[in-house]
N, C-alpha and C positions, 0 to 999 in steps of 0.2 A: 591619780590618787588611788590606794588601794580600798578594798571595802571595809565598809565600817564594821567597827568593833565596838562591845561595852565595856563598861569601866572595869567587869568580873573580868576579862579578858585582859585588858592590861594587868591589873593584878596578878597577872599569871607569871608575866615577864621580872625575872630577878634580876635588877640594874645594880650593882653595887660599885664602890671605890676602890681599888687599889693600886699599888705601889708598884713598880717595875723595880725589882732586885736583880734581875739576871737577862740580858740579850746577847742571844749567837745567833751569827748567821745561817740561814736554812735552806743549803744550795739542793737538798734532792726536791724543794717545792718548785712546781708547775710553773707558778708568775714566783718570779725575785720578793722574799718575804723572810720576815724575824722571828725565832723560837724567844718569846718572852715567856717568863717565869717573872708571877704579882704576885704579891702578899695583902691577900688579903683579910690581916687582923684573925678574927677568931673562926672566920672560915675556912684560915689555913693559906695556901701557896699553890696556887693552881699554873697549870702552862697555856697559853695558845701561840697560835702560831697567826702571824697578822702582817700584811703584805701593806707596809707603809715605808716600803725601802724608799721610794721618789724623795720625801721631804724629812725622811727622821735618819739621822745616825746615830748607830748604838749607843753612842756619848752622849745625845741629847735623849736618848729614851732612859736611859738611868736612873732612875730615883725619881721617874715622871710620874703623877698620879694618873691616871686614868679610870674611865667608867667600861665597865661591862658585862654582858649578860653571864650569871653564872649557874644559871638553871637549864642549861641545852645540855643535852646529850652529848659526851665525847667521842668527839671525832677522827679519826685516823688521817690523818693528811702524810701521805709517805710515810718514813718510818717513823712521823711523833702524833702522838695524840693531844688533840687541842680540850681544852676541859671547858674553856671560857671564850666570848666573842665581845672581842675588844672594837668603841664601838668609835663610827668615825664618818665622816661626810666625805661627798667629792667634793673636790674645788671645781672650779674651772677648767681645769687643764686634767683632771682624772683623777686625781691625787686623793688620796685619803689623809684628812684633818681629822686628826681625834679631835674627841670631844672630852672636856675637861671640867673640874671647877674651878670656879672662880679665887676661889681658896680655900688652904689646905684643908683637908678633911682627915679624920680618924678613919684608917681602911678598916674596911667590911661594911661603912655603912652605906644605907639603903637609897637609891634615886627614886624620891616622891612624885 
């Protein structure tokens, strides 16, 4: 477990929804990973780059909703800057399982 935090502390973290509109593949990254572009609603169209080749094909991330932090720092990963950290668990086996809701949401908004 990591140390604890307060609630001002979480509130720091910016979780929001969005929409996958656009995945290509990202062969100059490190580990096998995706250049997605989300829309998210009024905060606009951000990119990360997110290493969930194992269990997603670009056909199934298409118009997927996902949750992500969109208050980090952008980062340079090879030649693309990630703006957003799409966010996701291991399974079992290594794999990264987005995390998702349950149903559809209006992107941009906020995880309470």
């Amino acid at each position: 477990m990591k140390e604890e935090i307060t609630f001002e502390d979480f509130l720091k973290v910016d979780i929001r929804i969005g929409t996958i509109i656009e995945v290509n593949d990202f062969p100059k990254a490190k580990k096998p990973a995706y250049q997605l572009t989300i829309d998210f609603g009024a905060l606009g169209v951000k990119k990360s780059s997110a290493q969930i080749t194992d269990l997603y094909t670009k056909e199934d991330l298409l118009n997927k909703q996902v949750s992500a932090i969109v208050n980090f720092k952008p980062k340079q990963i090879a030649n693309f800057i990630s703006e957003v950290l799409v966010i996701g668990v291991y399974n079992v086996d290594g794999n990264v399982v987005l995390l998702k809701a349950s149903e559809k949401i209006k992107n941009g908004e906020q995880v309470c």
